[in-house]
KEKE-3310 file (N, C-alpha, C; in steps of 0.2 Angstrom, whole numbers, plus 5000, padded with zeros to 4 digits):
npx = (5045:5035:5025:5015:5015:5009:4995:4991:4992:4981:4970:4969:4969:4956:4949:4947:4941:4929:4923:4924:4914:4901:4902:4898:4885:4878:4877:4874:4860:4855:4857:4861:4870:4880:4881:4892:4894:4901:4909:4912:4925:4936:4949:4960:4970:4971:4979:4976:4980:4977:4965:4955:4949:4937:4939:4946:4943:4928:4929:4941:4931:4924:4929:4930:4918:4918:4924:4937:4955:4958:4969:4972:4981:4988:4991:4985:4982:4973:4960:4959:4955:4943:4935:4942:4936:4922:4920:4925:4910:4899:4902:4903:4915:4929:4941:4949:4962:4973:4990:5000:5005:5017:5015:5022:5037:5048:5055:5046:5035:5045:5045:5033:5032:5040:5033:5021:5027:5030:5019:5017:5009:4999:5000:4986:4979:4983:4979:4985:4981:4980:4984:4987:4982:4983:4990:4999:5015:5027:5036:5040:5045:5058:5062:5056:5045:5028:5016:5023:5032:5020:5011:5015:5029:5031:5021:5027:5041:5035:5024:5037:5043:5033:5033:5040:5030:5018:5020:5023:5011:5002:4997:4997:4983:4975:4980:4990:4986:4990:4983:4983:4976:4973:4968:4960:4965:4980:4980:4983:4993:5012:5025:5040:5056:5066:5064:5058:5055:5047:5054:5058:5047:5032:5016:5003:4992:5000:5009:5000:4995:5007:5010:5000:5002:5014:5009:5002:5011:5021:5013:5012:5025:5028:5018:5024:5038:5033:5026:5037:5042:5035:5026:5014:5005:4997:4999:4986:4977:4968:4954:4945:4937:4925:4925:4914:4925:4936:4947:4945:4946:4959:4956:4950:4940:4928:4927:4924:4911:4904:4906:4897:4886:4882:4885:4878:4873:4877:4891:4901:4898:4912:4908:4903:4912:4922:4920:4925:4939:4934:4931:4943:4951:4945:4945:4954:4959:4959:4960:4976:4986:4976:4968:4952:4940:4926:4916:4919:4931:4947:4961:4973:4976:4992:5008:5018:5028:5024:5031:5043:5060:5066:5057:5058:5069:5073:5065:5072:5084:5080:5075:5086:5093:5089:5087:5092:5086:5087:5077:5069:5060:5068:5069:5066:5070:5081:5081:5087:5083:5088:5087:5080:5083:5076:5071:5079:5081:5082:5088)
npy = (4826:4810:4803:4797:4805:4816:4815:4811:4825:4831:4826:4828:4843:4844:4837:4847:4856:4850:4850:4864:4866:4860:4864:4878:4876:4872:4882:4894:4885:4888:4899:4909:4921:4934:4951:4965:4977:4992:5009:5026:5027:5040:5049:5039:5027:5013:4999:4989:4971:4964:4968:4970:4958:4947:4944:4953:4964:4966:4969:4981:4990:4988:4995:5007:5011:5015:5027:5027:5031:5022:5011:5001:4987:4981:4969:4970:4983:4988:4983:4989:5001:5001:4996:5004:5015:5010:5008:5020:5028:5017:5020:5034:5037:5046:5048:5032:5023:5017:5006:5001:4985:4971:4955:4946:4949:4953:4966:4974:4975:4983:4995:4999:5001:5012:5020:5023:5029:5040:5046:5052:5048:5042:5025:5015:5005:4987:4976:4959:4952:4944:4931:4915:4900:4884:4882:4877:4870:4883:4897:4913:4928:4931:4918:4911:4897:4899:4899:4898:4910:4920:4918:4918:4925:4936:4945:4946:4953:4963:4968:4969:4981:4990:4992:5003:5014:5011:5009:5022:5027:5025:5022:5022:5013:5013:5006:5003:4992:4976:4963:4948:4939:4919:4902:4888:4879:4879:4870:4860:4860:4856:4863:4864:4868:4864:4864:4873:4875:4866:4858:4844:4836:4842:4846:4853:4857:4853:4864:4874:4873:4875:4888:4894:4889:4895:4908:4911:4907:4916:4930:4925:4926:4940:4945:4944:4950:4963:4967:4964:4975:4985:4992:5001:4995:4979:4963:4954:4935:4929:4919:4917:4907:4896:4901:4907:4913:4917:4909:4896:4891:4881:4872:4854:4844:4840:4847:4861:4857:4856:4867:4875:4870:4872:4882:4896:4895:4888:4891:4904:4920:4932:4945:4942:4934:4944:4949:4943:4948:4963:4964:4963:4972:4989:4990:4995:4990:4976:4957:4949:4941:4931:4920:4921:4912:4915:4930:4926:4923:4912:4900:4896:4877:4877:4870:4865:4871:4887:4898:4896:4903:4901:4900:4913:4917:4909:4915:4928:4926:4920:4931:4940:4937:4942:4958:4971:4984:5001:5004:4996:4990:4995:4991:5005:5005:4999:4987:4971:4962:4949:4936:4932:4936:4947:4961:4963:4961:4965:4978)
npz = (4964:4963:4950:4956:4969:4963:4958:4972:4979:4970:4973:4986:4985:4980:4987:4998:4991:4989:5000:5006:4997:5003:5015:5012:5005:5016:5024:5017:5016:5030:5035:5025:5015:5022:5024:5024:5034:5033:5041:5032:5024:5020:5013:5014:5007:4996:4990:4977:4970:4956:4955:4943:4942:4946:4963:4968:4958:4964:4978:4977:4971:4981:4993:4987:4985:5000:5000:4998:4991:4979:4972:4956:4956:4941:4926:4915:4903:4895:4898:4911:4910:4907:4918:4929:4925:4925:4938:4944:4939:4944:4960:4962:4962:4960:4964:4958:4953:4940:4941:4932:4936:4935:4941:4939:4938:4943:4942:4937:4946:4955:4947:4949:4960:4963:4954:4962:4975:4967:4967:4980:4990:5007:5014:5018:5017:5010:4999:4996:4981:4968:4957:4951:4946:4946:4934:4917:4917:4918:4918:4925:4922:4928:4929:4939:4946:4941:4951:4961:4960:4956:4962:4977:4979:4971:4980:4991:4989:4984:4995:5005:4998:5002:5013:5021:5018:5023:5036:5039:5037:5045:5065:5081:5088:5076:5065:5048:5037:5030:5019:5015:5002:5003:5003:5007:5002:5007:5018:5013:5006:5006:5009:5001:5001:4997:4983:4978:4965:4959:4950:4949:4947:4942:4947:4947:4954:4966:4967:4968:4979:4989:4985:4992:5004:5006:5007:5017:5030:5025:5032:5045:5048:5047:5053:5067:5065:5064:5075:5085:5080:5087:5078:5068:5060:5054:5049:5041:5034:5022:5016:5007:5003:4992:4975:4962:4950:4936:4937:4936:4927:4923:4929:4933:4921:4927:4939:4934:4926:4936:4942:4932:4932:4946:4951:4952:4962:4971:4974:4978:4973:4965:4972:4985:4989:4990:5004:5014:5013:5015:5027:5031:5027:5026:5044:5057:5069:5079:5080:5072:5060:5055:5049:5037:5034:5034:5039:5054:5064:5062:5068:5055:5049:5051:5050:5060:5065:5063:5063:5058:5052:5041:5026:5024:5024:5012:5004:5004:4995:4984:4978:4980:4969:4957:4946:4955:4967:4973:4988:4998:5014:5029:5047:5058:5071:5083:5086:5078:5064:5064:5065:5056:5041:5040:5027:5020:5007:4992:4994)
capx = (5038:5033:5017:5008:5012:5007:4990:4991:4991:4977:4965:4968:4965:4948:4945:4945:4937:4921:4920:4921:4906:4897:4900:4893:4881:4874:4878:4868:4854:4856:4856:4862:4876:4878:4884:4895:4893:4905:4907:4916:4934:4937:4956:4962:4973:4972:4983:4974:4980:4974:4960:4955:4943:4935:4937:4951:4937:4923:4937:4942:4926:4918:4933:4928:4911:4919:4928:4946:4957:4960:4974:4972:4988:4989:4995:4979:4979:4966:4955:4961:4955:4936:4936:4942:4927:4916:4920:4919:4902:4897:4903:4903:4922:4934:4949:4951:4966:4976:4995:5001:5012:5018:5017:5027:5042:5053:5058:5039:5033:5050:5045:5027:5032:5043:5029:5018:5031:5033:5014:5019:5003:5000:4994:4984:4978:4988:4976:4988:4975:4982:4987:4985:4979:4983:4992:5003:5023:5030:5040:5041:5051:5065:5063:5052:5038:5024:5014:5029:5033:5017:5005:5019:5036:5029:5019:5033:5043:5030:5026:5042:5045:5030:5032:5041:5024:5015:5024:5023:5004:4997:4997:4995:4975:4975:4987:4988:4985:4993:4980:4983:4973:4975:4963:4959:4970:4986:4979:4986:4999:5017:5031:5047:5060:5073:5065:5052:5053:5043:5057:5058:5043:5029:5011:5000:4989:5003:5011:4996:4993:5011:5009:4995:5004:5018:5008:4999:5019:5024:5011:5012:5031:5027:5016:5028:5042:5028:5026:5043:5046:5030:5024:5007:5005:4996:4996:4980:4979:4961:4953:4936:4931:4924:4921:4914:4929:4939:4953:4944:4951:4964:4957:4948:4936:4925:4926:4923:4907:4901:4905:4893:4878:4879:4889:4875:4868:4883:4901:4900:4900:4913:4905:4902:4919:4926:4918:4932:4942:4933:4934:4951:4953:4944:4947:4960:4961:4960:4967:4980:4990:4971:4964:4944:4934:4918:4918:4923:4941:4948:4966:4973:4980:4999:5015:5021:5033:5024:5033:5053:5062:5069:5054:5057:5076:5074:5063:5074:5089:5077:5074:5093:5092:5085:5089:5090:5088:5085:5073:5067:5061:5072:5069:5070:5071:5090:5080:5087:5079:5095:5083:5074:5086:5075:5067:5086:5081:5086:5091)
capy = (4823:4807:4802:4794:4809:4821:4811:4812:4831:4832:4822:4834:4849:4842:4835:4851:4860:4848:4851:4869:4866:4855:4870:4884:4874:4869:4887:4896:4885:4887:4908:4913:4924:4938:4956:4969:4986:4997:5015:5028:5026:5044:5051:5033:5024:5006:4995:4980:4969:4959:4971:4972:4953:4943:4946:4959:4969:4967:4973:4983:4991:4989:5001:5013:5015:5018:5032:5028:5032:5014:5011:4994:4985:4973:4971:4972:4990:4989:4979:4991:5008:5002:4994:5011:5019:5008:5007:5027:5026:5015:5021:5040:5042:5049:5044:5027:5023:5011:5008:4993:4980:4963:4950:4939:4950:4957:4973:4978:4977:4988:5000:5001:5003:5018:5026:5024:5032:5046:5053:5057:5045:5037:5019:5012:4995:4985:4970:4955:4948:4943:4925:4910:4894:4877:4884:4872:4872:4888:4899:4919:4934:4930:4908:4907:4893:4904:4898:4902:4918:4927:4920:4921:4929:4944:4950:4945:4958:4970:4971:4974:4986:4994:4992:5012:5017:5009:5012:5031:5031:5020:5026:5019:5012:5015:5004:5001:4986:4970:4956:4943:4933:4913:4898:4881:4873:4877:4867:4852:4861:4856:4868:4860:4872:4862:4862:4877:4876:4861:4855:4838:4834:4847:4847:4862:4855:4855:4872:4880:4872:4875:4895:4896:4889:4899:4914:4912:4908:4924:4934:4923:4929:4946:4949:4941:4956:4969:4965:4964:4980:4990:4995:5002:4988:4972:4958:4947:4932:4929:4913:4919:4903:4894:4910:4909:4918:4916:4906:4890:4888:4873:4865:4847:4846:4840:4853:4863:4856:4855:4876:4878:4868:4874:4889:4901:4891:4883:4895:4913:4925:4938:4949:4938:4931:4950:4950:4943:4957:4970:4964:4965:4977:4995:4989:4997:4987:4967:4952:4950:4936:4925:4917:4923:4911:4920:4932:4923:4922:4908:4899:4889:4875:4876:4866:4863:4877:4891:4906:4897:4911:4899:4902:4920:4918:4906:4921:4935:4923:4920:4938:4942:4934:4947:4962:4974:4991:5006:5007:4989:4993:4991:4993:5011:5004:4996:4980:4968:4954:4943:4928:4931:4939:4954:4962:4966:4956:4968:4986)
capz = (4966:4960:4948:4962:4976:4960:4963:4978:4978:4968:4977:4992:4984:4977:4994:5002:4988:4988:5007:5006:4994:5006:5018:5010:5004:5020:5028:5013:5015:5036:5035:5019:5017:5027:5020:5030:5031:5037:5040:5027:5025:5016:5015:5016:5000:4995:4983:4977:4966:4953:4955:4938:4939:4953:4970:4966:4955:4968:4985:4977:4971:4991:4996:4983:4988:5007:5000:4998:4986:4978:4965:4955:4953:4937:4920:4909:4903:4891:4903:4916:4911:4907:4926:4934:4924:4928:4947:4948:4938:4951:4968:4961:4968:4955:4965:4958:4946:4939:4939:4929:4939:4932:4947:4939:4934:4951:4938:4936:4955:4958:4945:4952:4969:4962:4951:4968:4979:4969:4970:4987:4995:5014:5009:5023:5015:5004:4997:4989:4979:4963:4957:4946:4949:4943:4926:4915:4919:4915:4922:4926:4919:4933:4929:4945:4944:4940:4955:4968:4956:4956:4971:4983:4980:4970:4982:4996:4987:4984:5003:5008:4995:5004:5022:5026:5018:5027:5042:5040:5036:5053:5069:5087:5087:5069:5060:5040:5036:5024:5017:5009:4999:5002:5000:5008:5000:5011:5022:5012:5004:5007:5009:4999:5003:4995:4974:4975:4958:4956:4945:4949:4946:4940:4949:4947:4959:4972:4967:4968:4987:4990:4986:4994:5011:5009:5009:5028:5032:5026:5034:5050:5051:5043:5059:5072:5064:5065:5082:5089:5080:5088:5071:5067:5052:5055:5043:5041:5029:5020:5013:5001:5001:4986:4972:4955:4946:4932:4941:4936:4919:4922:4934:4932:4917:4931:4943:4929:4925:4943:4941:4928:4934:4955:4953:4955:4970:4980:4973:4979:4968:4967:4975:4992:4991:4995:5008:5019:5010:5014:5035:5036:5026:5030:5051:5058:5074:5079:5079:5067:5056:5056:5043:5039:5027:5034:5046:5060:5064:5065:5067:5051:5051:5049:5051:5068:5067:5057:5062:5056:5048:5035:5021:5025:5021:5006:4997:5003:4993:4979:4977:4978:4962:4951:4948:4964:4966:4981:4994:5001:5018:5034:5053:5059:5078:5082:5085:5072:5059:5060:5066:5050:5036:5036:5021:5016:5001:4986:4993)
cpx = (5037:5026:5013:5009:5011:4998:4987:4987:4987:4972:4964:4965:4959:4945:4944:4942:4930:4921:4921:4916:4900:4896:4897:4886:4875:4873:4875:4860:4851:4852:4859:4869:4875:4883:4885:4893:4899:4906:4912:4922:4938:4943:4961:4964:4974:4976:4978:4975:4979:4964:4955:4949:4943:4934:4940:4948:4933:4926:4939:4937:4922:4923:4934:4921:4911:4922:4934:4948:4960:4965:4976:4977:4988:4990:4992:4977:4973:4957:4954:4956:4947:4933:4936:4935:4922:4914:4919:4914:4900:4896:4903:4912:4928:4941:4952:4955:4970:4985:4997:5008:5011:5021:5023:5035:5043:5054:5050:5036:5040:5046:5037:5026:5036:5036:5024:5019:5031:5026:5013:5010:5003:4997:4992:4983:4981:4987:4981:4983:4975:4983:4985:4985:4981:4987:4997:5008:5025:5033:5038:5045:5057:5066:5061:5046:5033:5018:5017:5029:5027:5013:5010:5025:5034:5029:5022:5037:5039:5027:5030:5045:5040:5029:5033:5033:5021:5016:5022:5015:4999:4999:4995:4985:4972:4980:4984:4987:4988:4987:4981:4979:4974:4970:4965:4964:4979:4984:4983:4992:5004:5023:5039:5054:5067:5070:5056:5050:5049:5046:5057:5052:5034:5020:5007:4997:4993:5007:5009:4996:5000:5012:5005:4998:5009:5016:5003:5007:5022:5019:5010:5018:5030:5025:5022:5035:5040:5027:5030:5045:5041:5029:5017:5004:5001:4997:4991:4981:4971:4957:4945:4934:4929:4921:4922:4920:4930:4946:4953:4947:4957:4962:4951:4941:4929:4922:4920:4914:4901:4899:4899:4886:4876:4882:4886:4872:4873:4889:4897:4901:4906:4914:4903:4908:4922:4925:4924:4937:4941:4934:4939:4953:4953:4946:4954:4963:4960:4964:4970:4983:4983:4970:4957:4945:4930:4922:4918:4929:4941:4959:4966:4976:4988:5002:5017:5025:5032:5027:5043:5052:5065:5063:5056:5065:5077:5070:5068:5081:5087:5077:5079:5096:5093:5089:5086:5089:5084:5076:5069:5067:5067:5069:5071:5072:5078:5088:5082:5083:5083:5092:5080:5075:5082:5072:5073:5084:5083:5085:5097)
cpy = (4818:4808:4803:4801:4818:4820:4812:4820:4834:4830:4826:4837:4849:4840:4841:4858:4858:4848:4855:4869:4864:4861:4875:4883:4874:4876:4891:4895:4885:4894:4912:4916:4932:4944:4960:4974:4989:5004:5019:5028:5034:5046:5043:5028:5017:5007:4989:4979:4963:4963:4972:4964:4952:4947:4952:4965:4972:4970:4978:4992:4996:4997:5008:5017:5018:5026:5035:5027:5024:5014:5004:4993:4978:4973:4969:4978:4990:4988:4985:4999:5008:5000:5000:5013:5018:5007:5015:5026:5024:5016:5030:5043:5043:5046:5036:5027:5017:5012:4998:4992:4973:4958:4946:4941:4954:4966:4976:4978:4982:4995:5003:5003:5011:5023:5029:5029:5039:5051:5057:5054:5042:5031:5016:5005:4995:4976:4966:4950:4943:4937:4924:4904:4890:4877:4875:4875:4877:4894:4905:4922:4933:4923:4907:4905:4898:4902:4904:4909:4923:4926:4924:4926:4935:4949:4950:4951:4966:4973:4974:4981:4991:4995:4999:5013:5016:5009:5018:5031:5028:5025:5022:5016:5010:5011:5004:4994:4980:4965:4955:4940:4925:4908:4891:4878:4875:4872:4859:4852:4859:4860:4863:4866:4871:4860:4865:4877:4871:4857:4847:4833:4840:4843:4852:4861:4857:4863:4876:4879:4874:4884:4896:4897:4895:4905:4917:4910:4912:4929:4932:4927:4938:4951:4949:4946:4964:4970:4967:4973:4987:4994:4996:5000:4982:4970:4952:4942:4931:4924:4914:4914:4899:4899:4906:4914:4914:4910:4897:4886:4880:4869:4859:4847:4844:4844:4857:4864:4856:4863:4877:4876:4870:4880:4894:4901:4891:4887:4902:4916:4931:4941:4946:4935:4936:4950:4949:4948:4964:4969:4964:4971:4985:4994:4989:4994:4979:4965:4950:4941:4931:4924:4919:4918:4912:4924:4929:4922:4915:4905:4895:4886:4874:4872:4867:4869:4885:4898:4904:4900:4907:4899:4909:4923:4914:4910:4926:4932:4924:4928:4943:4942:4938:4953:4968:4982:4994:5005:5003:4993:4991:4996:5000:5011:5000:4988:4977:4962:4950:4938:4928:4934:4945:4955:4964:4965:4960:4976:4986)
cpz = (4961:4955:4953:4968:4970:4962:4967:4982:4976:4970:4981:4990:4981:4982:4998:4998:4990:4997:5008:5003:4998:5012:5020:5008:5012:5024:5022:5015:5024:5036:5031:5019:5016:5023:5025:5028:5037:5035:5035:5029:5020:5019:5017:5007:5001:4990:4985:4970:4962:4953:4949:4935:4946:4960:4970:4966:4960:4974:4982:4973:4977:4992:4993:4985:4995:5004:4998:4992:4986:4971:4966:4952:4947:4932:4912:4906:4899:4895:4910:4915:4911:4914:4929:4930:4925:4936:4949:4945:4941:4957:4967:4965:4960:4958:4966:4951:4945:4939:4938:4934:4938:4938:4945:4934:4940:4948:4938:4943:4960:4954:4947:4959:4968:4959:4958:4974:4977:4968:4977:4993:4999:5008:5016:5022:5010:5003:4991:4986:4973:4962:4952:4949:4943:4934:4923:4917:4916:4921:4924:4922:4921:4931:4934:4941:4945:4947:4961:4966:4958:4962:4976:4982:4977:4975:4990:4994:4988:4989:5006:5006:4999:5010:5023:5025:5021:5033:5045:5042:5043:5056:5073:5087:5080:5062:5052:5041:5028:5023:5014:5009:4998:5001:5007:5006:5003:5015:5021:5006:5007:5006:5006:4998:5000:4984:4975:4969:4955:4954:4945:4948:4948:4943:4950:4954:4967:4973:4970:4976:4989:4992:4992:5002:5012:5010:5016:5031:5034:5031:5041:5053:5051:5053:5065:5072:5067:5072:5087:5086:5084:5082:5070:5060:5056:5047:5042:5034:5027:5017:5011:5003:4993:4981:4964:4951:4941:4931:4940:4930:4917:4925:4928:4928:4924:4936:4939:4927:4932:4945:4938:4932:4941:4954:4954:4960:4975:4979:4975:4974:4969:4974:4983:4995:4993:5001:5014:5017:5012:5023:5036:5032:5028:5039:5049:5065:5075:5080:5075:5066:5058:5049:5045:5032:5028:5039:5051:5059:5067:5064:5061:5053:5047:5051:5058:5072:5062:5056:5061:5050:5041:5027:5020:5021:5015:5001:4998:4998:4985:4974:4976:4973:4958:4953:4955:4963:4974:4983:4998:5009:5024:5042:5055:5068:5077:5085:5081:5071:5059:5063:5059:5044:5035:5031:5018:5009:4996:4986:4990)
residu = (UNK:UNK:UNK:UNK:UNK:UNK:UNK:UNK:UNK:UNK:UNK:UNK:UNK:UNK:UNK:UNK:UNK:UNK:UNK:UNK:UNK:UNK:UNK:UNK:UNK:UNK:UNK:UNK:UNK:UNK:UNK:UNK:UNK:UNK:UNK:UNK:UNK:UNK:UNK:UNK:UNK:UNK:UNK:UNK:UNK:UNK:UNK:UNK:UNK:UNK:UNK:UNK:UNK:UNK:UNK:UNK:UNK:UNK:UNK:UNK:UNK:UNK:UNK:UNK:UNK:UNK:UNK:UNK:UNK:UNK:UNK:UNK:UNK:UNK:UNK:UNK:UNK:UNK:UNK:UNK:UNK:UNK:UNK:UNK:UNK:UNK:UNK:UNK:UNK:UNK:UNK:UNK:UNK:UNK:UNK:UNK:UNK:UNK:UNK:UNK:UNK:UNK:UNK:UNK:UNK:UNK:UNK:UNK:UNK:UNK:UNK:UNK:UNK:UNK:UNK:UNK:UNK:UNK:UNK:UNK:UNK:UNK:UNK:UNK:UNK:UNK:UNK:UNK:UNK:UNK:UNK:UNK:UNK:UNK:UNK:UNK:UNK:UNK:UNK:UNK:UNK:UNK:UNK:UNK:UNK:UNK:UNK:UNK:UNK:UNK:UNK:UNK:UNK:UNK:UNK:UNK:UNK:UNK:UNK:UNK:UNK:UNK:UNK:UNK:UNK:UNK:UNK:UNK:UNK:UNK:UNK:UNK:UNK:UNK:UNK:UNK:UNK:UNK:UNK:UNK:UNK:UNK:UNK:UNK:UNK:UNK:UNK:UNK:UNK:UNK:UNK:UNK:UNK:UNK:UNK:UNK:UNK:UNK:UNK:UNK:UNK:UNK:UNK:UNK:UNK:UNK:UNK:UNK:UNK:UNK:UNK:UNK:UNK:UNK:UNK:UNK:UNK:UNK:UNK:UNK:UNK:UNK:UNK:UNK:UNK:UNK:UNK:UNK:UNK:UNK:UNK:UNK:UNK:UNK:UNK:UNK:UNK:UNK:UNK:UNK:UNK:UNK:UNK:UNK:UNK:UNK:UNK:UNK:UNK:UNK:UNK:UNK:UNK:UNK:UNK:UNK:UNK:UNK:UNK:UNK:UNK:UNK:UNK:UNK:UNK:UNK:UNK:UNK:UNK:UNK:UNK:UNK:UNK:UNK:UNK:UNK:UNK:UNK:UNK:UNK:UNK:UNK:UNK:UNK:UNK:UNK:UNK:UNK:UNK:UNK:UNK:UNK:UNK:UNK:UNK:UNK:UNK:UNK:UNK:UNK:UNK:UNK:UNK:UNK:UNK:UNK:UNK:UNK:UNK:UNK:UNK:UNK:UNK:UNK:UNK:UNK:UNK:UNK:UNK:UNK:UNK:UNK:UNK:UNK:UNK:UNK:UNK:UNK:UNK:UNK:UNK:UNK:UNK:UNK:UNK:UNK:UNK:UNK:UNK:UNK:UNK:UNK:UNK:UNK:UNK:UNK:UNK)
# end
């Protein structure tokens, strides 16, 4: 990627931040923003991760006050243990815990899918919430660009590590469920399938749009597997919206400055940003593989061809990478994935 299509890529994604802003703004000052209620979800196990700040915290929080036994996945323990206290003190549920997993290291979302495994728990939802935005050039544990690494490939991995589960715990009417967390800004993301790694030329800007696409991708395909195999899983993809978090730190001293002075007017807090989280989340029925930036479902827009199998094959390659080890899921129907490599990626 040149200077000028770095530029380039930067101007997008500030264009369709400052008209997300322009939207909420005008949809605040229309009929404000709207709060779900839903009914209790007790006997019922989440995983959300990056749960531990932002919308992560707040989701993962909402799903506490339902009921459900919630287990925050991130790699903050100190941060981590006062969060669960403070989330049963608030929602009064004891069955909230933490179990550390390092997005941006393939060896620690295996080892946390094992420790997972062996409490012997259904998991009905499984919120990927976790990222980085806009960082400097740097890599992962494995040498993935930290964008690709942790937005997308991690939890590409760590899905599949958890599909039997999820498998096992749905039921006809009743499915588990997969959400991801994405953003506006795939919208003008590009998919470069031939140099994910940025390497040729390093834009956080575009990385970050780049993750973001790849991960309505995967759960476009994700669904279109889940499907074919009659599996009581959907996967939705989820788009907050503009949110006051943490996540602003690299970006443009401008932006930045535009946070401080509207952010308790015009950027959602948190706590309003889960909101799309907690719709796809506790629901066990629906329309599957949408994008919500409010509740309203709507289509995004993708690529021409958004369910080729070829991102789905260029992670499961990536991921063949690292080290491997037992239990990745696999189709227990004699339908095959060989349109789409499968989640073979590192049994």
């Amino acid at each position: 990627m040149s200077p000028l299509s770095a530029a380039r890529a930067a101007l997008r994604v500030y264009a369709v931040g400052a008209a997300l802003i322009v939207a909420q703004l005008l949809r605040r000052c229309v009929r404000g923003f709207v709060e779900p209620v839903f009914s209790p979800q007790p006997e019922r196990v989440a995983i959300v991760t990056g749960g531990t700040d932002g919308i992560g915290y707040s989701t993962a929080k909402y799903l506490a006050k339902l009921g459900m036994h919630v287990i925050i996945a991130g790699n903050n323990d100190s941060k981590a243990q006062e969060v669960v206290r403070r989330i049963k003190e608030d929602t009064l549920n004891d069955q909230v815990e933490f179990l550390y997993c390092d997005l941006a290291s393939m060896r620690s979302i295996r080892e946390f899918v094992q420790t997972f495994k062996m409490k012997k728990l259904p998991l009905h939802v499984l919120v990927n919430n976790a990222g980085v935005m806009m960082v400097p050039q740097r890599t992962t544990e494995d040498g993935f660009e930290e964008h690709f690494g942790v937005n997308y490939l991690g939890h590409f991995l760590l899905t599949n590590l958890l599909l039997d589960t999820l498998q096992e715990s749905g039921a006809p009417g009743h499915s588990a469920r997969v959400v991801t967390v994405s953003s506006a800004t795939h919208y003008v993301g590009e998919l470069n399938l031939d140099d994910l790694q940025s390497s040729t030329y390093y834009s956080a800007h575009a990385a970050y749009a780049q993750s973001k696409l790849a991960l309505v991708l995967f759960t476009y395909h994700l669904q279109a597997l889940l499907t074919a195999q009659g599996m009581p899983v959907t996967a939705s993809v989820a788009d907050p919206g503009v949110v006051d978090t943490d996540l602003y730190r690299y970006v443009f001293w401008g932006t930045r400055l535009v946070k401080k002075l509207l952010g308790w007017w015009v950027f959602k807090g948190a706590q309003r940003g889960q909101q799309t989280g907690d719709i796809c989340a506790p629901r066990t029925t629906g329309r599957t593989g949408l994008q919500m930036a409010r509740p309203q479902m709507r289509e995004p827009g993708l690529p021409s061809t958004p369910r080729s199998p070829r991102p789905w094959k260029v992670s499961v390659a990536a991921i063949s990478t690292t080290r491997r080890r037992p239990g990745l899921w696999r189709p227990r129907t004699t339908q095959s994935f060989s349109g789409s490599s499968g989640p073979e990626a590192a049994s």
